[in-house]
N, C-alpha and C positions, 0 to 999 in steps of 0.2 A: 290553251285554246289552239297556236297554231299546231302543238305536237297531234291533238285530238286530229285536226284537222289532216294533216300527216301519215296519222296511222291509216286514217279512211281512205284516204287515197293510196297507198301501199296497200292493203288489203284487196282494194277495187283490184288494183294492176296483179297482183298476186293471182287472184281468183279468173280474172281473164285471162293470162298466161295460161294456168290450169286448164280451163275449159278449153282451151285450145290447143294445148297439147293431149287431152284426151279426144277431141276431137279428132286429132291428127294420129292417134296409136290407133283408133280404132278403123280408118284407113288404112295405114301398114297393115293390122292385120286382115283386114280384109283383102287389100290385093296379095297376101300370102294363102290366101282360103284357111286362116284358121280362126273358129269363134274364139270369142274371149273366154266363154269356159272350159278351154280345153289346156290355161295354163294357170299358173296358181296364183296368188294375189300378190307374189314375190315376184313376177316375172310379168306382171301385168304393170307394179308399181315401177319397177325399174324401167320397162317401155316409156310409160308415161313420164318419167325424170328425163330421160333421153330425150321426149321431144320437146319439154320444158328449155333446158339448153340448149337444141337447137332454136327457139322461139324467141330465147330470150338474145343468142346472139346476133342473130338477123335485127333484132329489135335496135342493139347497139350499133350495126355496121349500118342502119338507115338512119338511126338519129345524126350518127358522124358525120355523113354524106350528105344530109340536108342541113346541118351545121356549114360544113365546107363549103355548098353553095350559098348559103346565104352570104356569109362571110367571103366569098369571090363574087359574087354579085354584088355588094354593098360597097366593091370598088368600081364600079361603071358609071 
């Protein structure tokens, strides 16, 4: 039950990262003026990984940062 419970929420986070690193290639491409059909699904999937990592690292450098604050605040 908790692993069910587990998966679905990795999935959830999985699928949002996703969607928002394609949200965010199809900006870059955009402010580069070029459609998404003008590269092939190799070069469209690799974009989209690119801004998955970046997504995902901002993800970790805010969790840390609001960790450290709490934990420097919880000495006041």
């Amino acid at each position: 039950m908790i692993t069910q419970a587990k998966d679905k929420l990795l999935n959830k986070y999985r699928t949002r990262i996703r969607e928002g690193a394609i949200a965010n290639a199809k900006k870059q491409l955009a402010m580069r003026g070029v459609a998404p059909g003008e590269l092939g699904p190799d070069e469209l999937e690799i974009l989209v990984h690119d801004e998955e990592v970046k997504l995902r690292g901002r993800l970790k450098n805010y969790s840390l940062a609001a960790l450290i604050a709490a934990l420097t605040l919880g000495h006041f």
